[in-house]
KOLDOKE-400415 format. One record per residue (C-alpha): residue number from 0; residue in three letters; y, z, x. Coordinates in steps of 0.1 Angstrom, whole numbers, plus 5000, padded with zeros to 4 digits. Example, Ala and Ser with C-alpha at 12.3 -4.5 7.8 and 13.67 -1.06 7.14 Angstrom:
2
PT k r yy zz xx
PT 0 ala 4955 5078 5123
PT 1 ser 4989 5071 5137
END
This chain:
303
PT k r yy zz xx
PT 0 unk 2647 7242 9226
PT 1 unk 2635 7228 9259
PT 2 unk 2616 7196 9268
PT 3 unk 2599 7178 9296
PT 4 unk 2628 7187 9320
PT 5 unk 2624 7228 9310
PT 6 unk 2581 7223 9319
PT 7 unk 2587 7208 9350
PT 8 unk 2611 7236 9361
PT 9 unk 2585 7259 9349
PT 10 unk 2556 7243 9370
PT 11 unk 2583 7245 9404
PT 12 unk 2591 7281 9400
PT 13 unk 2556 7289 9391
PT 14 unk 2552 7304 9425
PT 15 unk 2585 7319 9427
PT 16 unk 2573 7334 9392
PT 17 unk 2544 7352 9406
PT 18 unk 2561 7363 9435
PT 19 unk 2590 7381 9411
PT 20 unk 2584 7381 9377
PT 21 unk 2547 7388 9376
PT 22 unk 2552 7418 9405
PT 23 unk 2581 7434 9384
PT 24 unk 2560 7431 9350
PT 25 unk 2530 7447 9368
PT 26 unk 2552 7473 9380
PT 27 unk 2569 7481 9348
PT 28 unk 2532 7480 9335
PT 29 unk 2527 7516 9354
PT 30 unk 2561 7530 9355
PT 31 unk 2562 7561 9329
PT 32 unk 2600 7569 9334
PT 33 unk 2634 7545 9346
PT 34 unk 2636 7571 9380
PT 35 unk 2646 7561 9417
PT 36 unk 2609 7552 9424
PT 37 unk 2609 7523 9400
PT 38 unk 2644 7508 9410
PT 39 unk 2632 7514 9448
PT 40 unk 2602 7494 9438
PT 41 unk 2622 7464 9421
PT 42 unk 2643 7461 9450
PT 43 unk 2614 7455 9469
PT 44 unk 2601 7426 9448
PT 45 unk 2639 7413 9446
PT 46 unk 2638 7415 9484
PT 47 unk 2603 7398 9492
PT 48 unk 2614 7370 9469
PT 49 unk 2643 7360 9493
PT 50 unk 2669 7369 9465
PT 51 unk 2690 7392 9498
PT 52 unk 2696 7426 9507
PT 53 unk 2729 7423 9492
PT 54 unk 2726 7403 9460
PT 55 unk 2696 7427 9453
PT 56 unk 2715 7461 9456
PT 57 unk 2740 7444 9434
PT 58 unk 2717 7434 9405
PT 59 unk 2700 7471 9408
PT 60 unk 2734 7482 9404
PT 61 unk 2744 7461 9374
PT 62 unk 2709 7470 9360
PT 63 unk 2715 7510 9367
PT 64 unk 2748 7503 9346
PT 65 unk 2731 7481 9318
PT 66 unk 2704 7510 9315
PT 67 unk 2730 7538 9313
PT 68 unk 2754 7513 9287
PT 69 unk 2724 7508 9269
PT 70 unk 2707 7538 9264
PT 71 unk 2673 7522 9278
PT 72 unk 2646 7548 9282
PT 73 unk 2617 7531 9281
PT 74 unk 2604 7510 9314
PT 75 unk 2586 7480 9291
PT 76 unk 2621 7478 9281
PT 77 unk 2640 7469 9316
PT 78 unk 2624 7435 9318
PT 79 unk 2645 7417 9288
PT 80 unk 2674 7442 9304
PT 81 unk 2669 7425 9341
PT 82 unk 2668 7388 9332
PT 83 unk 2701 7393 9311
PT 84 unk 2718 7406 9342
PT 85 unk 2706 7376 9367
PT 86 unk 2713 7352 9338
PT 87 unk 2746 7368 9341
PT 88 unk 2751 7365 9376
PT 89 unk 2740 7332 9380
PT 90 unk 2764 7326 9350
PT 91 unk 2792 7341 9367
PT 92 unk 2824 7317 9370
PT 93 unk 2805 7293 9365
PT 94 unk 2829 7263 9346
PT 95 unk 2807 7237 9323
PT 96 unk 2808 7203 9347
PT 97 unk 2831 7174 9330
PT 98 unk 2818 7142 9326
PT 99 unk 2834 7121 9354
PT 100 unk 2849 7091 9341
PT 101 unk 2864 7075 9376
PT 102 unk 2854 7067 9404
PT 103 unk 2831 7092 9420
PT 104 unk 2820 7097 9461
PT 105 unk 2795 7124 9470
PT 106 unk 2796 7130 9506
PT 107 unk 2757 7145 9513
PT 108 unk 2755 7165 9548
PT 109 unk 2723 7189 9557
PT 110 unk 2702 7194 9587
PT 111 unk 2671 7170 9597
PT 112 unk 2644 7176 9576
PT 113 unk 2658 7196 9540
PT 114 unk 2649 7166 9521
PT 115 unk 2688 7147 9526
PT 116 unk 2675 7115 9524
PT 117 unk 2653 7121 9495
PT 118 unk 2675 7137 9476
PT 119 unk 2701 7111 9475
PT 120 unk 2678 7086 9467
PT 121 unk 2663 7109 9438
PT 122 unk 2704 7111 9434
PT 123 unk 2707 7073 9430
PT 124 unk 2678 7070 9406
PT 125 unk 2688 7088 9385
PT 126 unk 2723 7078 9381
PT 127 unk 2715 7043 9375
PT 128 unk 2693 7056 9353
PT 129 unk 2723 7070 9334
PT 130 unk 2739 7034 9334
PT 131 unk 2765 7041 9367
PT 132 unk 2763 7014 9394
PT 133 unk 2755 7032 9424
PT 134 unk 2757 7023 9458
PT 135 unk 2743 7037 9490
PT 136 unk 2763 7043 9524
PT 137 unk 2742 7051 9555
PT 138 unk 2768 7069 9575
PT 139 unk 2738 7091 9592
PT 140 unk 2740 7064 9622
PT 141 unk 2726 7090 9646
PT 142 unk 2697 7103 9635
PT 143 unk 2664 7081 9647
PT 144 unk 2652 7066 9614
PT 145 unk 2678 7077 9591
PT 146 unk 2687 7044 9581
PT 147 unk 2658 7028 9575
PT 148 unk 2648 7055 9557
PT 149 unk 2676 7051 9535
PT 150 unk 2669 7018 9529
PT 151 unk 2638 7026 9515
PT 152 unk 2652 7053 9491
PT 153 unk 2678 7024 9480
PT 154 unk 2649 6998 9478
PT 155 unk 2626 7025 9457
PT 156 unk 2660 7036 9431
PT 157 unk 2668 7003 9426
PT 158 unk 2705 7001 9446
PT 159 unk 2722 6985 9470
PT 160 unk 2733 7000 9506
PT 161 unk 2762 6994 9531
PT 162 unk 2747 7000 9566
PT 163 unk 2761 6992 9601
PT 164 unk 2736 6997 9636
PT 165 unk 2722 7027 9646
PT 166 unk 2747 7049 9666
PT 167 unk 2776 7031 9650
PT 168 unk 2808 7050 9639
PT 169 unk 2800 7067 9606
PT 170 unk 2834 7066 9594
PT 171 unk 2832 7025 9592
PT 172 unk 2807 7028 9575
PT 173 unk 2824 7040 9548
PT 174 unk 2848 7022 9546
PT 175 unk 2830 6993 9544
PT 176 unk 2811 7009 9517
PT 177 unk 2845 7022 9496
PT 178 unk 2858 6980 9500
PT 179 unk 2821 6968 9489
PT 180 unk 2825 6998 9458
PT 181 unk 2861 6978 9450
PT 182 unk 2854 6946 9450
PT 183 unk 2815 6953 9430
PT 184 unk 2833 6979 9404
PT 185 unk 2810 7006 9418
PT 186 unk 2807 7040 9397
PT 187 unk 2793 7058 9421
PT 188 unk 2793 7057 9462
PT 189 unk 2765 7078 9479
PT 190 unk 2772 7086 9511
PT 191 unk 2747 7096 9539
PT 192 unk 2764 7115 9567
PT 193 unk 2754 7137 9595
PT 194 unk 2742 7174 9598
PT 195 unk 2747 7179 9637
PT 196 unk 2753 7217 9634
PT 197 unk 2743 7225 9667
PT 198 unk 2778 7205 9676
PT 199 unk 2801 7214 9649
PT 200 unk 2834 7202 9668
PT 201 unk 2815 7166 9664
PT 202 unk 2805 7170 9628
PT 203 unk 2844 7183 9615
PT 204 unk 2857 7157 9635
PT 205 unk 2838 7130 9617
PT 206 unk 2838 7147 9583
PT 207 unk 2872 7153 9588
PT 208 unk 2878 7114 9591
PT 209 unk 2855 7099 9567
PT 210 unk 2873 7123 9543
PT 211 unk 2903 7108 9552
PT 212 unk 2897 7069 9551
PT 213 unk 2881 7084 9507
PT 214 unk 2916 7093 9504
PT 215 unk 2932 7067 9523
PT 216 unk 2914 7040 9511
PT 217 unk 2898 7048 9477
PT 218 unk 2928 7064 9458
PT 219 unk 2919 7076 9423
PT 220 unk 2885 7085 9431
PT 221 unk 2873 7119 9431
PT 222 unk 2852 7130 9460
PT 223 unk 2828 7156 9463
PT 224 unk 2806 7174 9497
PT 225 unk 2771 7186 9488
PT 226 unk 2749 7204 9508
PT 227 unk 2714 7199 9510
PT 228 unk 2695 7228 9518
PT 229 unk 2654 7237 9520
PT 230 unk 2643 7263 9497
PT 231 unk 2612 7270 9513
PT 232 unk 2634 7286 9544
PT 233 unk 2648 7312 9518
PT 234 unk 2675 7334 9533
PT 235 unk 2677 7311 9563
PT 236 unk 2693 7284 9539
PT 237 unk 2718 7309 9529
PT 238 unk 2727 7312 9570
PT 239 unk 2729 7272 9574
PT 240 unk 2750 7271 9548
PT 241 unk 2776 7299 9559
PT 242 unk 2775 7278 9595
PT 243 unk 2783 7247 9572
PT 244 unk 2812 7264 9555
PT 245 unk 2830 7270 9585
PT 246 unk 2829 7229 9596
PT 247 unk 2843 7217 9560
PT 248 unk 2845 7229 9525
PT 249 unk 2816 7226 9499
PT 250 unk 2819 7219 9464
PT 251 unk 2781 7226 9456
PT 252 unk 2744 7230 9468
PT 253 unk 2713 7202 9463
PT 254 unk 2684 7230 9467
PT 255 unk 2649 7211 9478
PT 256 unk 2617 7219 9478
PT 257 unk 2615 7248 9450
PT 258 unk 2583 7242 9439
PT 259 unk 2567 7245 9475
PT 260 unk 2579 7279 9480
PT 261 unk 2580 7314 9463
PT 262 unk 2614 7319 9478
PT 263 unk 2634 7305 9450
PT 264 unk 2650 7338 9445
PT 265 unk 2671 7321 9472
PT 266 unk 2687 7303 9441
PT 267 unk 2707 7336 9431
PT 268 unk 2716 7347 9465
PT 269 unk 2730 7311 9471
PT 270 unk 2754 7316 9440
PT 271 unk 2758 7356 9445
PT 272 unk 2767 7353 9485
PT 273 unk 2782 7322 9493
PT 274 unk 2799 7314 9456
PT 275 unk 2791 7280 9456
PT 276 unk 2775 7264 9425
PT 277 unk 2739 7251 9428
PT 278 unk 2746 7217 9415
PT 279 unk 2710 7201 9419
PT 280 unk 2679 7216 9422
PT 281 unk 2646 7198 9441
PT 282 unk 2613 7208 9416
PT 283 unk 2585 7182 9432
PT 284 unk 2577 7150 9445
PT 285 unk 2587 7123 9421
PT 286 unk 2617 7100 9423
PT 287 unk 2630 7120 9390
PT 288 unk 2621 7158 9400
PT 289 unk 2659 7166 9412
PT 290 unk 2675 7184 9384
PT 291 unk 2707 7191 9374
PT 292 unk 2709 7229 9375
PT 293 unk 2715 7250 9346
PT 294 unk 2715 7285 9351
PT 295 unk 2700 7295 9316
PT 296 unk 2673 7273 9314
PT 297 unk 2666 7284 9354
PT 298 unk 2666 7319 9341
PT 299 unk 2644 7315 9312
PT 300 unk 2617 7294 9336
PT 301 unk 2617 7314 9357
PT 302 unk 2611 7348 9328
END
C-alpha cells in the first residue's frame, strides 16, 4: 500500500509518534473504563504534542460523540476510534489537488530561518524531477545571504535563477523572471520573496505589487502564496502564520523540519485553526525529503 515515500514519513514523525501515540496507547493500556479521567488524560497528550487547546477539545469532543454513536465500552478500543476522527479532521474540506497544466507561479514567503530557501530548492528538485522546467527568482533582495543561498539551491536542483543585486526592488525581479519564463517556455516560476513581519506595511506593499506585475504581466498563469513555517516551533507557527494572514492571503502551508521535532501535532492544529491546507511537508535533510502532504498516509504514519 505504501512505499519509500510512506517509510520516510514514518522515520520524521517517529518522535512526534512517541510523544502522542505511544503516550495515548500506554494510557489506554491502564484505563479500565472510557470516564472523564481518561479523556482528561488524552487531552493532555493532545496538548504536550502542540496539536492546541482548541483543536484538542474539539477532537475530544468529536471522540466523546464517536464513543457515544458507537457504543464503544472498551478503552483498548478508543485508539482505532481516535485516529479515525483526526484522519477526519485533517480530511475535512479538503478538495483532491488538480494537476496544473499551465503556467504555474508559487510565491514562497516565511521568516529567516524556517527552512524558505531550502524548501524551494527541495521544491525545484523535485519538479524537474517530474519533467516541469523550473526556474528560480530571488526576490528575497534583503536578507544578507539570501541570494547566494539561492543560487546554490538552483545550482544543487539543477535550475536556472533570475537575480538582480542585493537590496534591489523585489518586484523587478520578477518580472524579469515572468519575461525569462516566456521567452524559455518555463513550467514553473519559483519565486523567493520576503518574510519582514516585524514591518508588515513593507511586506503587503511589496507582495501586493509583485502580485500585480503575475497578473499584469503573466496572464493565463495561475499563481499561488505558500508559507513556509518551522515545525519544531509548534504552536508558535500557528501564531506566525495568523500574523501572515493578515499581510496577504495564503493558499497553503510548506511545514519544515518534522522530523526534528515531536511537535508535529502542530500539523492538525495548522489545518483545524487556520483552515489552510498543508500543501508540503519537510521530513529530513535530503534534497527529496519535502513531501507532498496527504492527510491519510500522515495519519497512518503517524498510528
Amino acid at each position: 500500500m505504501f512505499g519509500k515515500f510512506f517509510d520516510n514519513l514514518k522515520s520524521g514523525l517517529s518522535k512526534t509518534k512517541d510523544a502522542l501515540t505511544d503516550k495515548i496507547n500506554e494510557a489506554l493500556k491502564i484505563a479500565i473504563t472510557i470516564d472523564e479521567d481518561l479523556y482528561e488524560e488524552l487531552e493532555e497528550i493532545l496538548i504536550m504534542s502542540d496539536i492546541g487547546m482548541d483543536t484538542t477539545i474539539e477532537i475530544i469532543d468529536r471522540l466523546k460523540a464517536k464513543i457515544r454513536k458507537e457504543k464503544i465500552n472498551e478503552p483498548s478500543e478508543v485508539y482505532p476510534a481516535l485516529k479515525a476522527v483526526i484522519k477526519e479532521m485533517l480530511l475535512d474540506g479538503v478538495k483532491e489537488k488538480e494537476k496544473s497544466t499551465g503556467k504555474e507561479v508559487l510565491l514562497i514567503i516565511g521568516v529567516n530561518g524556517v527552512g524558505k530557501t531550502t524548501s524551494i530548492g527541495k521544491l525545484a528538485a523535485k519538479n524537474k524531477a517530474e519533467g516541469k522546467k523550473v526556474l528560480l527568482a530571488a526576490a528575497d533582495t534583503f536578507r544578507a545571504g539570501a541570494i547566494d543561498q539561492l543560487v546554490v539551491w538552483s545550482e544543487r536542483a539543477g535550475v536556472d535563477i533570475v537575480k538582480h543585486q542585493e537590496g534591489s526592488d523585489p518586484a523587478a525581479v520578477v518580472f524579469d523572471a515572468i519575461t525569462a519564463s516566456k521567452s524559455r517556455n518555463i513550467d514553473l516560476l519559483i519565486c523567493d520573496t520576503a518574510g519582514r513581519l516585524h514591518n508588515k506595511k513593507n511586506l503587503m506593499d511589496e507582495l501586493g505589487k509583485i502580485g500585480r506585475i503575475v497578473e499584469r504581466e503573466y496572464e493565463g498563469s495561475s499563481k499561488e502564496t505558500l508559507l513556509v513555517l518551522d515545525a519544531t516551533t509548534g504552536q508558535n507557527a500557528v501564531i506566525q502564520a495568523k500574523q501572515f494572514m493578515e499581510v496577504c492571503p495564503i493558499d497553503g502551508i510548506i511545514l519544515t523540519k518534522l522530523d526534528g521535532t515531536a511537535k508535529g501535532g502542530v500539523v492538525i492544529s495548522i489545518k483545524n485553526s487556520l483552515n489552510i491546507p498543508v500543501k508540503y511537508i519537510g521530513v529530513g535533510e535530503g534534497i527529496d525529503d519535502l513531501q507532498e502532504f496527504d492527510a491519510e498516509s500522515f495519519a497512518e504514519a503517524l498510528f
